[in-house]
N, C-alpha and C positions, 0 to 999 in steps of 0.2 A: 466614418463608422467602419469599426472591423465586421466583416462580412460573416456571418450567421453562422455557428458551428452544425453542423447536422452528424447525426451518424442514425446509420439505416437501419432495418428492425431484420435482423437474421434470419438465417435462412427457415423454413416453414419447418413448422416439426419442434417439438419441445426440447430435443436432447440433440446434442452432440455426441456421439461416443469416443469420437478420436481428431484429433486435428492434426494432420499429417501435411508433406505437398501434394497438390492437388484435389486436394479435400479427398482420400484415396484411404486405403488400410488396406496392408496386404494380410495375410495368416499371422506373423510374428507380430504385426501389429494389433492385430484383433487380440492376440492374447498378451499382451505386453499391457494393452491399452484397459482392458481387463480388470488392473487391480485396482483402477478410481470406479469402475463398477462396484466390483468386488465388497470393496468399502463400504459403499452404499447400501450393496445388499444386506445389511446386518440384521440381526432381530434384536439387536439392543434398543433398548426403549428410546434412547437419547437421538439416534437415528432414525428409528423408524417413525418414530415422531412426527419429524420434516419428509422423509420417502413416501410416507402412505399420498402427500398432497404437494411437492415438490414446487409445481407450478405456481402454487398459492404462497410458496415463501420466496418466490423468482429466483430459485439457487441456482449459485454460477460456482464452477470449480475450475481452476488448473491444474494441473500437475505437470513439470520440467522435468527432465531426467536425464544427465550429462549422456553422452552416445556412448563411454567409456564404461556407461553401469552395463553389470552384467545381466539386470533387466530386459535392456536393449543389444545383448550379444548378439544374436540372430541376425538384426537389421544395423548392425553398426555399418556405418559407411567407411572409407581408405580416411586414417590420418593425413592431415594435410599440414606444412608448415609453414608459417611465416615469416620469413628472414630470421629463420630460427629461433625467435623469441617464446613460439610456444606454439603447442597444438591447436590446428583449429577444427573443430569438426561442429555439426549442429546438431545439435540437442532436440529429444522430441520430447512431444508437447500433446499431451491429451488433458480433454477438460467435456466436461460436461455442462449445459447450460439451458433451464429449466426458466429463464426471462422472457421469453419472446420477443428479445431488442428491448424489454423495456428500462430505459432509464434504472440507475439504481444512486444513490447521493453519496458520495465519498469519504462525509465527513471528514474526520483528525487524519485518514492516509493520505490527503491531499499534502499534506504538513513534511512527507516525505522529499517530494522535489524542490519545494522551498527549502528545508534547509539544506540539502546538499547542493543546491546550489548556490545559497548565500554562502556557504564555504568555499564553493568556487570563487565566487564574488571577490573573496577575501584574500583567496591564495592571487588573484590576480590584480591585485590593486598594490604598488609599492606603498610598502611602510606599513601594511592595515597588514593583522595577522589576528585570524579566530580567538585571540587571549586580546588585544589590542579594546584596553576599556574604550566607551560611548557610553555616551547621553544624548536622550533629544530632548529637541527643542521643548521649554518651558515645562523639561522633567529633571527635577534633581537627584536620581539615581542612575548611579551607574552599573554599566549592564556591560560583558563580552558574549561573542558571539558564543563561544565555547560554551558559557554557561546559558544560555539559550539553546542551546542541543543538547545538553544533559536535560533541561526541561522536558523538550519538546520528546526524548524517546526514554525518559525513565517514566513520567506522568502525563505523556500527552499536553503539554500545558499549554492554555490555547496566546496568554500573551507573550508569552516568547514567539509562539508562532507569529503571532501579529505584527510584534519588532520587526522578523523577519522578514515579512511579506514589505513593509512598509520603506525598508533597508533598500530592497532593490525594486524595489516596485510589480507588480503584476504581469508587466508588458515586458519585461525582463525576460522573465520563470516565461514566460508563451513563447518570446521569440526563443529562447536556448532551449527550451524542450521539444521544440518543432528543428533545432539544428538538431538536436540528438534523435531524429528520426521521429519523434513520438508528436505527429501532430493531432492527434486524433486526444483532443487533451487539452482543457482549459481552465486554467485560475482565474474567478470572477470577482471575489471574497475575501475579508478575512473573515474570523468567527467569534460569535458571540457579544458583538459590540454594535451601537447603534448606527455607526458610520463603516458599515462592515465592506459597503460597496463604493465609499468617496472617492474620487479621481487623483486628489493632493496625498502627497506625501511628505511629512515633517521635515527637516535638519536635522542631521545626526551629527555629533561632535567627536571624534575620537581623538584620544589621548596617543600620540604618537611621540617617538623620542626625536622629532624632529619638533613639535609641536601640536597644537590641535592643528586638524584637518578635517574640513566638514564637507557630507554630501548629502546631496540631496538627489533622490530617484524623481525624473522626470515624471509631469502627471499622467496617468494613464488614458488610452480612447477607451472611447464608450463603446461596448460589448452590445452585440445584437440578442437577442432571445435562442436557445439551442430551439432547436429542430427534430422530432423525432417519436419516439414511443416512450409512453409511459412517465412524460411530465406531469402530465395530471395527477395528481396521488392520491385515493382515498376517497371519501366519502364528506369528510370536512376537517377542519383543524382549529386552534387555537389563536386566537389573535387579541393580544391585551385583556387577557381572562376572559373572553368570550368566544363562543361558538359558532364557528362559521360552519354552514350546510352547504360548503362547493368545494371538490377537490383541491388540495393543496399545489399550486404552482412552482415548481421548480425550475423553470425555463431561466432564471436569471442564474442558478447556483453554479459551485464550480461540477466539474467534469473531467472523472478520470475512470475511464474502462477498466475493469477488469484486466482485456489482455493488455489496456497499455499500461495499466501498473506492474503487468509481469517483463512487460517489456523492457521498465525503466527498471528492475531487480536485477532483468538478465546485463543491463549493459552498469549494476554495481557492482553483482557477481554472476561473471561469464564463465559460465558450467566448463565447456570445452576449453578457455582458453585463460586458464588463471593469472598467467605472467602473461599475457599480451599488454600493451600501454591503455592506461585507463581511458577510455572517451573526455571522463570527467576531470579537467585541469585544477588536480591537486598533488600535491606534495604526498607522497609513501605515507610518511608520519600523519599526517591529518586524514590519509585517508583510511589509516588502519583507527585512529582515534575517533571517526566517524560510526566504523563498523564493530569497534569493540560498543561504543552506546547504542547502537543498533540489537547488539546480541545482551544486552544488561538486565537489571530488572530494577526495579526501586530500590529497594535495601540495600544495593550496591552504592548507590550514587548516594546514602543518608534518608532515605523516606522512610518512613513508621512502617515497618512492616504489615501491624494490625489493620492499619488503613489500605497498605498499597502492597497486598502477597505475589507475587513473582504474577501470577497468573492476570491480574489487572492492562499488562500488555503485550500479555500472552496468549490470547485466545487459542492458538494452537496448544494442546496438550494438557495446558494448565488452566484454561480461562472456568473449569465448572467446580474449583477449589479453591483451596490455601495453600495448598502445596508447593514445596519448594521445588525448584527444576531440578533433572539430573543432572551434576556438573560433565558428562559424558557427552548431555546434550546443547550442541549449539543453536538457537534460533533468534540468527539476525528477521526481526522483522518490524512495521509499524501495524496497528491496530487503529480501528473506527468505528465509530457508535454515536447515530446519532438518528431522530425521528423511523428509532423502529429497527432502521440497517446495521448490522453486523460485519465486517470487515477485517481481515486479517492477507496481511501477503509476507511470505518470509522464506529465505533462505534456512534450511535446515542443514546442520551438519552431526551427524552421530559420529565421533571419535573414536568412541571403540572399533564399533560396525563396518568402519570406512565405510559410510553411503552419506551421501548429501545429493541434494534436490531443491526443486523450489517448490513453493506450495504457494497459490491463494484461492480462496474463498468469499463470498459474498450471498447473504440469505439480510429479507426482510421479515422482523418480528410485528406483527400490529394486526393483532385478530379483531379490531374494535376499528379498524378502518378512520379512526384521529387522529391524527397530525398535530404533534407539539404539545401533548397532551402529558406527556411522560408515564403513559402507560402502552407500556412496549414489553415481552418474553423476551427477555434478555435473558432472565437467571432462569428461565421456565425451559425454554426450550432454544433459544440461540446457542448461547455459551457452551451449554452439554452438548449439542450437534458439534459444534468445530471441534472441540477438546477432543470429544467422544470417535468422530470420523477421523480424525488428523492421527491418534493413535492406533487406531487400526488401519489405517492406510501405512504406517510407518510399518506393523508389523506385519503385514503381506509384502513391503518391498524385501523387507530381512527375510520372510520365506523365500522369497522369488530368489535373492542372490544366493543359499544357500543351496538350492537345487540346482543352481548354473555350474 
């Protein structure tokens, strides 16, 4: 048995203001750290919405900001270099956090380190290459990995995620996301399917020009229950059309923090150090083919626009519209939504402005305390908070750089 993930219920006090080292803020950081306040402070309806009772939506914010923004001029630290390859400095990191440790479900942004590391998977296996057709076992379609990443970040799509996860198995994505640092992080799952948590993983056949070549992902061990705050969810939920009256259990689901999804952003795209060597073993070309689907939107990739408007995997900026993005703006990011929670982590890059950052977020919608009910303020009050906050957070950092 793998030994029980825990993670511990933070520090006392509803809020973070600043997350600095030492858990410290000097003056330049007090005001630096300031504009994720600021944001917040709004008297827009779409915000003040969630601010009036914060705690009651368990909202968690990041905000990244390279040390080279003139944001952070004040407290920039000495350039530092590494065998010349590129700058290294650290980036600050202020985030506010209205959970009290508790537990939040990660949904569809789990889908993120799975597939970039089945990419890995691929770049590292002779003859297998992310176009390199598959089929499994006692399915007659065939599938590339490539076109399961167009899925999984134009529409979220949860069986290409599946393929995915089943490609390399579970115990795969835990051991390589605990070598890349991020232990505090656990794939339990896939989604949406009645064998979502089975141990066995299919045959997969790929079409190689040397011939087929088949693998199979070892089965995986059996997962202990997480450990911590706020597994219990709610008041009751849904089970095979009926109504159960006892908190909804989460202790078996996957498990991805907040900061270790920003963690796993910072080591896609590393603020300070853009040409340093990627952590992640892939090839330049697949890994720039990765991050242009990252920054896409549906109608790119063929999807109906009427069904699928840019803002569908967009929660930042776009998610309370139809509206098309501005092509000025970049947002690599993935999106989640599921029993209620709200999810957005993303790389932002304004092209005009030269400013780019990272941004994530995480708020729970469920004023009805039901689980799997599919009555959740998504379009009510979710969506318009991130859209809403995420563009006025962008336009206090374009004040802040202009007064520097």
């Amino acid at each position: 048995m793998v030994d029980a993930l825990r993670f511990i219920p933070k520090i006392n006090g509803l809020v973070w203001l600043c997350l600095i080292p030492l858990m410290g803020c000097n003056d330049s950081d007090h005001e630096n750290g300031n504009v994720l306040q600021k944001a917040l402070s709004s008297d827009d309806h779409a915000i003040k919405t969630v601010m009036e009772h914060p705690e009651r939506f368990e909202l968690q914010m990041q905000l990244i900001l390279p040390n080279d923004s003139r944001l952070n001029q004040e407290s920039q630290q000495p350039t530092q270099k590494s065998n010349s390859i590129g700058a290294i400095s650290t980036p600050k990191t202020y985030a506010i956090d209205y959970s009290q440790g508790r537990y939040f479900y990660p949904a569809s942004t789990i889908k993120l380190p799975v597939a970039v590391l089945a990419t890995e998977w691929a770049e590292l296996n002779p003859d297998i290459s992310i176009i390199t057709p598959y089929r499994i076992a006692n399915d007659t379609i065939t599938h590339h990995i490539a076109q399961d990443l167009i899925e999984i970040f134009a529409v979220s799509d949860n069986d290409a995620y599946n393929r995915l996860y089943d490609l390399i198995g579970r115990d795969y994505v835990n051991r390589r996301m605990a070598e890349l640092g991020m232990s505090d992080f656990r794939l339990a799952h896939r989604l949406s399917v009645s064998n979502a948590a089975d141990f066995e993983h299919p045959i997969y056949y790929f079409e190689t020009a040397q011939g087929i070549k088949t693998f199979q992902a070892q089965p995986d061990q059996a997962l202990d229950s997480l450990l911590g705050a706020g597994l219990q969810k709610g008041i009751g939920y849904i089970s095979e059309q009926d109504l159960v009256h006892k908190p909804m259990d989460f202790s078996r689901k996957n498990y991805f923090p907040l900061k270790t999804m920003m963690q796993f952003m910072q080591t896609l795209f590393p603020l300070d150090c853009m040409d340093c060597p990627s952590k992640i073993k892939w090839s330049k070309n697949t890994e720039g083919f990765v991050k242009t689907l990252m920054s896409s939107v549906p109608r790119k990739q063929g999807y109906d626009e009427s069904l699928y408007p840019d803002g569908y995997v967009k929660f930042f900026f776009l998610g309370d519209g139809n509206q098309r993005i501005d092509p000025e703006l970049k947002i690599h990011n993935k999106v989640g939504y599921a029993y209620g929670t709200l999810t957005d982590l993303a790389y932002i890059v304004d092209t005009k402005n030269d400013l780019h950052y990272l941004l994530g977020a995480t708020l729970l919608v469920n004023e009805n305390g039901i689980f799997n009910d599919n009555t959740y303020e998504y379009d009510s009050i979710g969506l318009p908070f991130l859209a809403q906050v995420s563009r006025r957070l962008h336009k206090l950092l374009l004040e802040a750089k202009s007064r520097r």
